[in-house]
ZASELUM-221238 format. One record per residue: residue number from 1; x, y, z of N, C-alpha, C, O, CB in turn; residue in one letter. Coordinates in steps of 0.2 Angstrom, whole numbers, padded with zeros to 4 digits. Atoms other than C-alpha are relative to their C-alpha. Glycine has a CB too. Layout:
# ZASELUM-221238
<NUM,<X,Y,Z>,<X,Y,Z>,<X,Y,Z>,<X,Y,Z>,<X,Y,Z>,A> ...
//
This chain:
# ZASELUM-221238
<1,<0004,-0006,0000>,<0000,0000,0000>,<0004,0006,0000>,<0009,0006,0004>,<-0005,0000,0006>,X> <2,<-0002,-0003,0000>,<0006,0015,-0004>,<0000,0006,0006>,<-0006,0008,0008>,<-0002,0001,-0005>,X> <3,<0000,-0006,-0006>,<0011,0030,0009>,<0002,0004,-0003>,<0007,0003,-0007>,<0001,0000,0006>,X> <4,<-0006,-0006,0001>,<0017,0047,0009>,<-0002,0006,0007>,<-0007,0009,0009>,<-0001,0003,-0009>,X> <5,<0001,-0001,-0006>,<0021,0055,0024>,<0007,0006,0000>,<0012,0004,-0003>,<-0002,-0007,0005>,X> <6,<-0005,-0005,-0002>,<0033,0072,0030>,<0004,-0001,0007>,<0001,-0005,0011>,<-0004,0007,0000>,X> <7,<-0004,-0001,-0006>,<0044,0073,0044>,<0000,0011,0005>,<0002,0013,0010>,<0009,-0004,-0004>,X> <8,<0004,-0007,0001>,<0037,0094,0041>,<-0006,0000,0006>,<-0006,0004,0011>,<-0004,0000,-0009>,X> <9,<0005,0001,-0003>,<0021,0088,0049>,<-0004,-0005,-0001>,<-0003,-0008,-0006>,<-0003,0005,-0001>,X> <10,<0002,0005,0000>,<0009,0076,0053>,<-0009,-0001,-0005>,<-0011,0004,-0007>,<0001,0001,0006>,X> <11,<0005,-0001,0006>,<-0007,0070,0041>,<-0007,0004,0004>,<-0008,0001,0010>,<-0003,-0010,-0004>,X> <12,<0008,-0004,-0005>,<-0024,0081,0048>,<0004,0006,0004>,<-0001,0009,0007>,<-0003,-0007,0009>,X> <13,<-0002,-0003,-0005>,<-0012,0093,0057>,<0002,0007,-0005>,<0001,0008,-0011>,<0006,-0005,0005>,X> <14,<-0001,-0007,0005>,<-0005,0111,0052>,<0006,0000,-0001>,<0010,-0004,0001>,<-0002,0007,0005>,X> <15,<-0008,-0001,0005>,<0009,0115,0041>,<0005,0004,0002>,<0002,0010,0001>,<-0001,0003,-0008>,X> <16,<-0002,-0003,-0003>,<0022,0122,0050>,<0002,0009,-0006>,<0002,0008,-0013>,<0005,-0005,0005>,X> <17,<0002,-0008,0004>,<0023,0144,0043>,<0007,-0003,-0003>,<0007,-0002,-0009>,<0000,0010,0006>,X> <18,<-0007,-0001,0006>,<0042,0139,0035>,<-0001,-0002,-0007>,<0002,0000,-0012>,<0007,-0005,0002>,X> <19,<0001,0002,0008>,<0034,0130,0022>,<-0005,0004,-0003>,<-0009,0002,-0006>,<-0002,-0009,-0002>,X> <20,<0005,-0006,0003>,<0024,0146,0017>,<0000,0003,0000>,<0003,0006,0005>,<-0003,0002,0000>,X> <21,<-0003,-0006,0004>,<0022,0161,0009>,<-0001,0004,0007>,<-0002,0010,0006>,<-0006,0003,-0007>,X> <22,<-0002,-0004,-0005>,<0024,0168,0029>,<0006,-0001,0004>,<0008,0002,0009>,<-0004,0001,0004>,X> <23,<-0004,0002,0001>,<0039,0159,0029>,<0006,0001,-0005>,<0006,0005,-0009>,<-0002,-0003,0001>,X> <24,<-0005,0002,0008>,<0054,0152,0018>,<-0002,0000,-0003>,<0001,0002,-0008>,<0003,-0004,-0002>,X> <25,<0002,0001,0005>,<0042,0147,0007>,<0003,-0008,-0002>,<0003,-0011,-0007>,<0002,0006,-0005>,X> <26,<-0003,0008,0002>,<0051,0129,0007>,<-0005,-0005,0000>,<-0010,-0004,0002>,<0004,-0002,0005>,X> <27,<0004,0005,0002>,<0043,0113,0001>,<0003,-0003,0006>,<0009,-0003,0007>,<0000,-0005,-0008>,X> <28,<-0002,0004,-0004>,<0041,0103,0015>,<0004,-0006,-0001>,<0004,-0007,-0007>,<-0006,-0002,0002>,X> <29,<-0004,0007,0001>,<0052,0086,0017>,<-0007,-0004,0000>,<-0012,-0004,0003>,<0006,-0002,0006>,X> <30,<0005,0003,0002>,<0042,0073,0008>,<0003,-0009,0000>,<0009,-0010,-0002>,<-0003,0004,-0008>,X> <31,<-0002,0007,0000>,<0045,0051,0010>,<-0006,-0002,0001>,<-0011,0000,0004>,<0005,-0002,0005>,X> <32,<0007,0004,0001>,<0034,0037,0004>,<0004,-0007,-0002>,<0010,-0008,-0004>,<-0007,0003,-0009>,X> <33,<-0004,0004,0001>,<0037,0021,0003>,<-0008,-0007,-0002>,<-0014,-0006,0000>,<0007,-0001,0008>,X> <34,<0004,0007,0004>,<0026,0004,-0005>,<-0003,0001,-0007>,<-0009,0000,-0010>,<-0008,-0002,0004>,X> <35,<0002,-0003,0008>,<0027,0011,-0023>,<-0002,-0009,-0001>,<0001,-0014,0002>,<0008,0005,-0007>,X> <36,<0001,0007,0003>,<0021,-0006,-0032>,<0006,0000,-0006>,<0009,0003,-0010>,<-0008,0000,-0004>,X> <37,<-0006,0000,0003>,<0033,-0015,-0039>,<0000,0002,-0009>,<0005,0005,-0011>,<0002,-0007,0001>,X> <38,<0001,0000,0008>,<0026,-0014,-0060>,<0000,0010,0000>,<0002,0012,-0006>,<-0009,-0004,-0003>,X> <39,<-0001,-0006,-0001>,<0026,0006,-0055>,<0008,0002,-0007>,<0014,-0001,-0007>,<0000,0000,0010>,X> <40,<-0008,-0003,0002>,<0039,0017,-0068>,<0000,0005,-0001>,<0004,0008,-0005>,<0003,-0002,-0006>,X> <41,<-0001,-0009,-0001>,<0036,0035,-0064>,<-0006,-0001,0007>,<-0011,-0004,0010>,<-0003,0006,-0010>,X> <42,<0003,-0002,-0005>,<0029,0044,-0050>,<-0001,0009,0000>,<0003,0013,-0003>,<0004,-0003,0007>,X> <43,<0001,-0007,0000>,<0019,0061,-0048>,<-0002,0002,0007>,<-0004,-0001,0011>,<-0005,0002,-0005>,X> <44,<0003,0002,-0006>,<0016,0069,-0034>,<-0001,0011,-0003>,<0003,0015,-0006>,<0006,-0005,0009>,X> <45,<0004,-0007,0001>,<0003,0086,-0034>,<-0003,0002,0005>,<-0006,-0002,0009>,<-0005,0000,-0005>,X> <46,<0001,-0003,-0007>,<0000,0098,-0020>,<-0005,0005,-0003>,<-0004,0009,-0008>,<0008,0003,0004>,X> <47,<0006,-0005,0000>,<-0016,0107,-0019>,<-0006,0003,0003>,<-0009,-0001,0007>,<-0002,-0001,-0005>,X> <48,<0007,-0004,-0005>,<-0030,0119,-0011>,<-0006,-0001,-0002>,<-0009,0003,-0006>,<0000,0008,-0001>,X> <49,<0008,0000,0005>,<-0049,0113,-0015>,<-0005,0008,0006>,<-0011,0009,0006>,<-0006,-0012,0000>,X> <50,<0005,-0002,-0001>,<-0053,0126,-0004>,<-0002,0010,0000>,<-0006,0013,0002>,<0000,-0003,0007>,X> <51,<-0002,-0007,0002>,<-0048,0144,-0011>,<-0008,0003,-0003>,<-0012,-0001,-0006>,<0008,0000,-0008>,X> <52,<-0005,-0006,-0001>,<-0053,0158,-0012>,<-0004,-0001,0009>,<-0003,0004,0011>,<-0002,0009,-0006>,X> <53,<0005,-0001,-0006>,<-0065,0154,0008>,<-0001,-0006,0000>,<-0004,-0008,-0005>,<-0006,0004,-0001>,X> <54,<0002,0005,-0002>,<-0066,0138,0015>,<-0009,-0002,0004>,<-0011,-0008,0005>,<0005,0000,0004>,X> <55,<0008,0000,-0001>,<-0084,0140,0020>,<-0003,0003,-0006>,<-0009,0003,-0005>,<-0001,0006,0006>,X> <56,<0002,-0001,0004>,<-0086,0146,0002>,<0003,-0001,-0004>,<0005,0004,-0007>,<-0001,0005,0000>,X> <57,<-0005,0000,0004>,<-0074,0138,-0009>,<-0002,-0001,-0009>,<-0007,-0004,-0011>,<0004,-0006,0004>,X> <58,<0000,0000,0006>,<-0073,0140,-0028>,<0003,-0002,-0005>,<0002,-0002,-0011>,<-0001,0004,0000>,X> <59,<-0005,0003,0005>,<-0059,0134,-0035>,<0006,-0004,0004>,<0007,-0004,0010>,<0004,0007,-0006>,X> <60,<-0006,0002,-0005>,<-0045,0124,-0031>,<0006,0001,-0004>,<0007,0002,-0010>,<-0001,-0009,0001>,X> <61,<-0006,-0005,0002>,<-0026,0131,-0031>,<0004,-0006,-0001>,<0004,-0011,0003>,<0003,0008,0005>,X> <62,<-0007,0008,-0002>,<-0011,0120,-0035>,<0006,0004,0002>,<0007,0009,-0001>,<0003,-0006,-0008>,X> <63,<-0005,-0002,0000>,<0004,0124,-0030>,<0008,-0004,-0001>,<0013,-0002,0000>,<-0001,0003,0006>,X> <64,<-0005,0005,0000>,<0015,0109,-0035>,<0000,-0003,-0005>,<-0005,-0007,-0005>,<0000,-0003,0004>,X> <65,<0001,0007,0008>,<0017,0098,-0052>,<0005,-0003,-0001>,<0008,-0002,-0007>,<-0002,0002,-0008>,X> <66,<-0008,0002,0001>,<0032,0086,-0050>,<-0003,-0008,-0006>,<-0008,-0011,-0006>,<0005,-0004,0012>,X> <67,<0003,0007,0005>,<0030,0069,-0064>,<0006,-0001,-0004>,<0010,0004,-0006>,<-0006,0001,-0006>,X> <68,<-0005,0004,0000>,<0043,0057,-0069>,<0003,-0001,0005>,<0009,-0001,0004>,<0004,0002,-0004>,X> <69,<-0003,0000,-0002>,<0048,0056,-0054>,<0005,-0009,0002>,<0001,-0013,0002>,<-0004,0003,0004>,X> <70,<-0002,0007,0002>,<0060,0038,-0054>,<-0004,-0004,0006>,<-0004,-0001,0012>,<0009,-0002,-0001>,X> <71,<0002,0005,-0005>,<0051,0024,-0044>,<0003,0001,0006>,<0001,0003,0010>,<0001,-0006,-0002>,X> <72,<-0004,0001,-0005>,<0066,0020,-0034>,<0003,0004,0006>,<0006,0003,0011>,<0004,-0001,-0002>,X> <73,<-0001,-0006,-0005>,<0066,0037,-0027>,<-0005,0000,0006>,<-0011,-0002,0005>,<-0001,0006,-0003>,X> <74,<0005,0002,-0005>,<0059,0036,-0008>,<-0003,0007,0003>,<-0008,0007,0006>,<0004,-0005,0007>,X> <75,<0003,-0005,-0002>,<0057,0054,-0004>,<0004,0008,-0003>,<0009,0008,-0006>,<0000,-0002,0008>,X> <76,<-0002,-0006,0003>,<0060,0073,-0008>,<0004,0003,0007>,<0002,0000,0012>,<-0008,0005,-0004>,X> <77,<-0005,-0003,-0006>,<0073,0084,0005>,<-0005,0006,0001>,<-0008,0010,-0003>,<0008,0003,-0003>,X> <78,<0001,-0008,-0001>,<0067,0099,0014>,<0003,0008,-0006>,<0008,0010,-0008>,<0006,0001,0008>,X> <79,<-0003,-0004,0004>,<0068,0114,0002>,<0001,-0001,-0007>,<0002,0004,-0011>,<0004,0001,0002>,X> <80,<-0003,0003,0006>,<0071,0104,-0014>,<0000,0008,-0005>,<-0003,0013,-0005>,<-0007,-0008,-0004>,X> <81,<-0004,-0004,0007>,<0080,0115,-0029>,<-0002,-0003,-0007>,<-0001,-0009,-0006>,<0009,0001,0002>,X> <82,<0000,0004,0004>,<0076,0111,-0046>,<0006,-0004,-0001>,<0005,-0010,-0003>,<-0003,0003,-0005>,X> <83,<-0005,0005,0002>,<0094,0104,-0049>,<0002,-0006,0006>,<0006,-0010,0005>,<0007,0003,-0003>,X> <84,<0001,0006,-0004>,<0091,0094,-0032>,<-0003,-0006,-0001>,<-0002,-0012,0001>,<-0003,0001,0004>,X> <85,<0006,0004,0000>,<0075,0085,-0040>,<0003,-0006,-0004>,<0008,-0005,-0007>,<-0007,0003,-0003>,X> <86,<-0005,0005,0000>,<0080,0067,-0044>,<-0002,-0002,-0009>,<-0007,-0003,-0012>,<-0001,-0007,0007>,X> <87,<-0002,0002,0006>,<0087,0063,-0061>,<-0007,0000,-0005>,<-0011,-0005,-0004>,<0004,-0005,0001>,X> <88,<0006,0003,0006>,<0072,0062,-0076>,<-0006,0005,0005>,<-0011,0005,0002>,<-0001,-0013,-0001>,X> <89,<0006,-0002,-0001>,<0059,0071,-0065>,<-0001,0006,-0002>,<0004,0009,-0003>,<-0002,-0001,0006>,X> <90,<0002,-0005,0004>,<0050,0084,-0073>,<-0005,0006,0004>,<-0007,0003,0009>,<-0003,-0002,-0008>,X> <91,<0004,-0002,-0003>,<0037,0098,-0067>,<-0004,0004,-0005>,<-0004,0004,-0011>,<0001,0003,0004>,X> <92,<0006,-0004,0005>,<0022,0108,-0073>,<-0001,0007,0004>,<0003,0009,0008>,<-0008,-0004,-0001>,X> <93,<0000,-0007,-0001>,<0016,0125,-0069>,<-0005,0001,0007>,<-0010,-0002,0007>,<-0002,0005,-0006>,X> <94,<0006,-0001,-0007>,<0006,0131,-0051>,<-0003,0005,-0003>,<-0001,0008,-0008>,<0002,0002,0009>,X> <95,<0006,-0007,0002>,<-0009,0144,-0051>,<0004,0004,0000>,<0002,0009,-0003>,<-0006,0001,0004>,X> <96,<-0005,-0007,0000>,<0006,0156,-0049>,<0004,0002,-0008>,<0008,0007,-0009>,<0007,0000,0007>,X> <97,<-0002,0002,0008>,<0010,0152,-0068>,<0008,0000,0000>,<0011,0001,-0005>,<-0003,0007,-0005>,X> <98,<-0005,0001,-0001>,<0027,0148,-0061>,<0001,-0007,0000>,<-0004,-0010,-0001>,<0002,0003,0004>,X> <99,<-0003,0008,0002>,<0039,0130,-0061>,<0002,0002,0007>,<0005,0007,0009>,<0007,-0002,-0007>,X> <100,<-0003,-0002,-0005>,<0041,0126,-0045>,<-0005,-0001,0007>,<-0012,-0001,0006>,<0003,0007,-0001>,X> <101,<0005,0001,-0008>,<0034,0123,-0026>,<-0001,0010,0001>,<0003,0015,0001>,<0007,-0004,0010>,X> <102,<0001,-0008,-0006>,<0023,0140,-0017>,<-0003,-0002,0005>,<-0008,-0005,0004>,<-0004,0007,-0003>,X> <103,<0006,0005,-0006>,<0017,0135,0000>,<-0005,0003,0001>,<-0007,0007,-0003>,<0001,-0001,0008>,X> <104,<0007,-0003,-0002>,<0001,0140,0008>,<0003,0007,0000>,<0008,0009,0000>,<-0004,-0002,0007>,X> <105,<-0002,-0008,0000>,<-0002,0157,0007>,<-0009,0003,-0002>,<-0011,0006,-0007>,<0007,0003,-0008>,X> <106,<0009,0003,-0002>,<-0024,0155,0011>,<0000,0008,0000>,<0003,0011,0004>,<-0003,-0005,0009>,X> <107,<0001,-0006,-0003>,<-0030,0174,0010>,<-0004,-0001,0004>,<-0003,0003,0009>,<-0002,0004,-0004>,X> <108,<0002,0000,-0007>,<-0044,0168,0022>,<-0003,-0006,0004>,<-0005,-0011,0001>,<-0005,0005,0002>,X> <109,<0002,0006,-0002>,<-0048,0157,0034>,<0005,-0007,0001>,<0011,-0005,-0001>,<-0004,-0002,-0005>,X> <110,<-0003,0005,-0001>,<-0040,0139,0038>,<0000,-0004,-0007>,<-0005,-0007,-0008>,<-0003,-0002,0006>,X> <111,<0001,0004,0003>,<-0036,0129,0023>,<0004,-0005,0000>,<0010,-0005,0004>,<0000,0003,-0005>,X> <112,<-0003,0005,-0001>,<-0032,0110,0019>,<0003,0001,-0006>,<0000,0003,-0011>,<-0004,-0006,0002>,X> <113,<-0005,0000,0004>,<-0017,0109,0008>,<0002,-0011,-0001>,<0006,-0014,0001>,<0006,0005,0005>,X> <114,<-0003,0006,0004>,<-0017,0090,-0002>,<0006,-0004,-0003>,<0005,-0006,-0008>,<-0002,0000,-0004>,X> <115,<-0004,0002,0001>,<-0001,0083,-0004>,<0000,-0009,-0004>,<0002,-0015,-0002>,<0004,0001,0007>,X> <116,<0003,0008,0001>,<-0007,0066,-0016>,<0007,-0001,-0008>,<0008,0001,-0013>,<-0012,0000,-0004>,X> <117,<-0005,0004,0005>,<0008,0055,-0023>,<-0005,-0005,-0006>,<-0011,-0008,-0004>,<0005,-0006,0004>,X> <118,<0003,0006,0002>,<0004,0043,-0038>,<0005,-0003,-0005>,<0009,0000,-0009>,<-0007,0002,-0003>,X> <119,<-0005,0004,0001>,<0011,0028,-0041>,<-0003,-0002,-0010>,<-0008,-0004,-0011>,<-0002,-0007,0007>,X> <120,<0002,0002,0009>,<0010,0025,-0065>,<0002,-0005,-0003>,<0008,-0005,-0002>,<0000,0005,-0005>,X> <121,<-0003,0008,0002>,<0014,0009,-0073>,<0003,0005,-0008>,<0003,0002,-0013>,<-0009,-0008,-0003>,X> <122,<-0002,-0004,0007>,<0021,0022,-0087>,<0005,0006,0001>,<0003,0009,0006>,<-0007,0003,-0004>,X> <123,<-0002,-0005,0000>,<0033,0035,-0088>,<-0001,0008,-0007>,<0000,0008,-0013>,<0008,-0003,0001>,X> <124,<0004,-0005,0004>,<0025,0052,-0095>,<0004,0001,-0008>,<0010,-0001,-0009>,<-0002,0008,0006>,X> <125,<-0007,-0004,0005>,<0031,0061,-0112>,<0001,0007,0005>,<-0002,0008,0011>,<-0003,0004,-0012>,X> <126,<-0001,-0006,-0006>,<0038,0079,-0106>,<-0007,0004,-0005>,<-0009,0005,-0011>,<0010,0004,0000>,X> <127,<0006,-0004,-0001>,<0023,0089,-0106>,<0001,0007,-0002>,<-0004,0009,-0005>,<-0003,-0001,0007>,X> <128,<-0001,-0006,0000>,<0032,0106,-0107>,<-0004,0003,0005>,<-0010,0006,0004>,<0000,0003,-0007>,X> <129,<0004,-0005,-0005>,<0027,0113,-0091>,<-0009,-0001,0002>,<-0013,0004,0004>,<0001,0008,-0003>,X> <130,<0006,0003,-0002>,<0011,0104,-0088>,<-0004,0005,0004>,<-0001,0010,0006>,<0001,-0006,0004>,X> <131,<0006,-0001,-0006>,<-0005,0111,-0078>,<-0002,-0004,0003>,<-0001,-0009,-0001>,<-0005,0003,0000>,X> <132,<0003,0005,-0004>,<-0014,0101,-0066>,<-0004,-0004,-0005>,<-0003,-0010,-0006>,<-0004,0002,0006>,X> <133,<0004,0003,0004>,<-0028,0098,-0080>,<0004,-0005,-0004>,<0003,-0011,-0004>,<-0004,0004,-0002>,X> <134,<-0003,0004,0004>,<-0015,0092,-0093>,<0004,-0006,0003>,<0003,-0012,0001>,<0003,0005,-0003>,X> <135,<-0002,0006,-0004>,<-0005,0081,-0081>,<-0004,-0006,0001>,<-0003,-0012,0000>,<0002,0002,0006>,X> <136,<0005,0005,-0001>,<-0020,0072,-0075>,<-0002,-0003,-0005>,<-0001,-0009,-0005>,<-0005,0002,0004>,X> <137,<-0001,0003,0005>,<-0024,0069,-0091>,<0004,-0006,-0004>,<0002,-0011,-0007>,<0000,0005,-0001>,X> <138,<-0006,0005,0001>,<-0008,0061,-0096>,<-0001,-0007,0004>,<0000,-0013,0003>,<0009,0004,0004>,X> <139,<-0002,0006,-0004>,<-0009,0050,-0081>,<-0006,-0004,-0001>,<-0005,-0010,0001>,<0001,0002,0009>,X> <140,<0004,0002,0001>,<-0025,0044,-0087>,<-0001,-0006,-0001>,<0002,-0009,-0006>,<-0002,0003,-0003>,X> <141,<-0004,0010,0001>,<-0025,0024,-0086>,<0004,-0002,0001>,<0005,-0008,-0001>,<0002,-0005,-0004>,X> <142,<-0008,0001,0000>,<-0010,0024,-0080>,<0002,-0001,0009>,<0007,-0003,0011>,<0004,0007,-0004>,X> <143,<-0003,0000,-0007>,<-0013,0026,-0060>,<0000,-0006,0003>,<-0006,-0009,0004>,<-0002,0004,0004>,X> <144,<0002,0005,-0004>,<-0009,0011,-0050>,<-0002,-0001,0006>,<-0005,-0006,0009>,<0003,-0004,-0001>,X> <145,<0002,-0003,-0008>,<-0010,0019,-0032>,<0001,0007,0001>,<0005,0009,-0002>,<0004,-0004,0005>,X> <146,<0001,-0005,-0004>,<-0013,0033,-0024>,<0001,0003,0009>,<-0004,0002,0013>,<-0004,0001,-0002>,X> <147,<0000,-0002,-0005>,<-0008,0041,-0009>,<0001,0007,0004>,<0006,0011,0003>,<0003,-0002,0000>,X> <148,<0001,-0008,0002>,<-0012,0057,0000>,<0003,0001,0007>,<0002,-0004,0011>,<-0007,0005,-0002>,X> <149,<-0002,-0003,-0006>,<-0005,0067,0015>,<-0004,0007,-0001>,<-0004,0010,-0007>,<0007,0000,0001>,X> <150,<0003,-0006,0000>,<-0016,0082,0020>,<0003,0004,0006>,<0006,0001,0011>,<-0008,-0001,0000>,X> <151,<-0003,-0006,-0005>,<-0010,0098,0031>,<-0005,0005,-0001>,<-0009,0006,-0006>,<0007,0002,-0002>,X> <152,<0006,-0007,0000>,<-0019,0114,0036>,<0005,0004,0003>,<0010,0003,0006>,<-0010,0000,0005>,X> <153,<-0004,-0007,-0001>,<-0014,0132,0036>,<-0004,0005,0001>,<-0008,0006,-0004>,<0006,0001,-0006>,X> <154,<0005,-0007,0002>,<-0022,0148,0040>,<0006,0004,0001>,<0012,0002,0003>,<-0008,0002,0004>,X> <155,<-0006,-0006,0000>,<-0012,0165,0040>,<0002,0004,0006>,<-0002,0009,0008>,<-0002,0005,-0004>,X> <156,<-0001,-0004,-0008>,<-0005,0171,0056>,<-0001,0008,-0002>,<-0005,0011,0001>,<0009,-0002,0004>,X> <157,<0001,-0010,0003>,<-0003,0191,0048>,<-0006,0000,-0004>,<-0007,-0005,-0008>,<0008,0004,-0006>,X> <158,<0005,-0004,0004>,<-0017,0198,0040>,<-0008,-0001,0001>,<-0012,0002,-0002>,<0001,-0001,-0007>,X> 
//
């Protein structure tokens, strides 16, 4: 069975401020471990379903689009740098129309932030900077497991 799990923070619990826009801005440290064995890439997509008001939500934000990531790999480092990320993995673009991790950064209210790996019996083509829709897309028949870690964050300033 697939997991995925931080050493950042715990699944249900709050994201500590370093990994967010009132912070560093750092990607939390990320480790998973029961990829299946027929598995030959891995994606893993970080996102908000509860923007812009969690008591009112209307869209959901992503802030994360990692794919190709190699099987064998067990987990991402505190902070990851794109020439950190592990050989062959590729990304796509967040709602900030940038490449690249942005953490929480909820204008109001408490939001749950989605951290969902997925395990694909396929390794993608390169996409040229994917969006969530197009990615998911790609991965289409292709997932053999799924696994999510969730975190919440609201904004200490403002």
């Amino acid at each position: 069975m697939l997991e995925l799990r931080s050493q950042g923070f715990e699944h249900g619990c709050e994201i500590p401020t370093v990994y967010t826009c009132e912070g560093k801005n750092f990607s939390p440290p990320l480790f998973w471990a029961g990829v299946p064995d027929e598995a030959r890439s891995l994606a893993l997509i970080v996102c908000d379903p509860d923007v812009p008001d969690p008591n009112a939500p209307t869209r959901e934000w992503v802030h994360w689009l990692l794919y190709n990531i190699p099987p064998s790999v067990q987990a991402l480092p505190e902070a990851v740098v794109i020439s950190e990320l592990p050989k062959g993995t590729l990304q796509g673009k967040n709602d900030w129309q940038e490449v690249g991790y942005g953490g929480p950064c909820p204008p109001i209210g408490r939001h749950r932030y989605f951290h969902t790996l997925f395990a694909l019996d396929a390794e993608l083509p390169d996409l040229s900077f994917p969006d969530k829709a197009a990615l998911m897309q790609a991965m289409e028949g292709h997932v053999l497991a799924r696994a999510e870690l969730v975190g919440t964050y609201r904004k200490v300033a403002g």
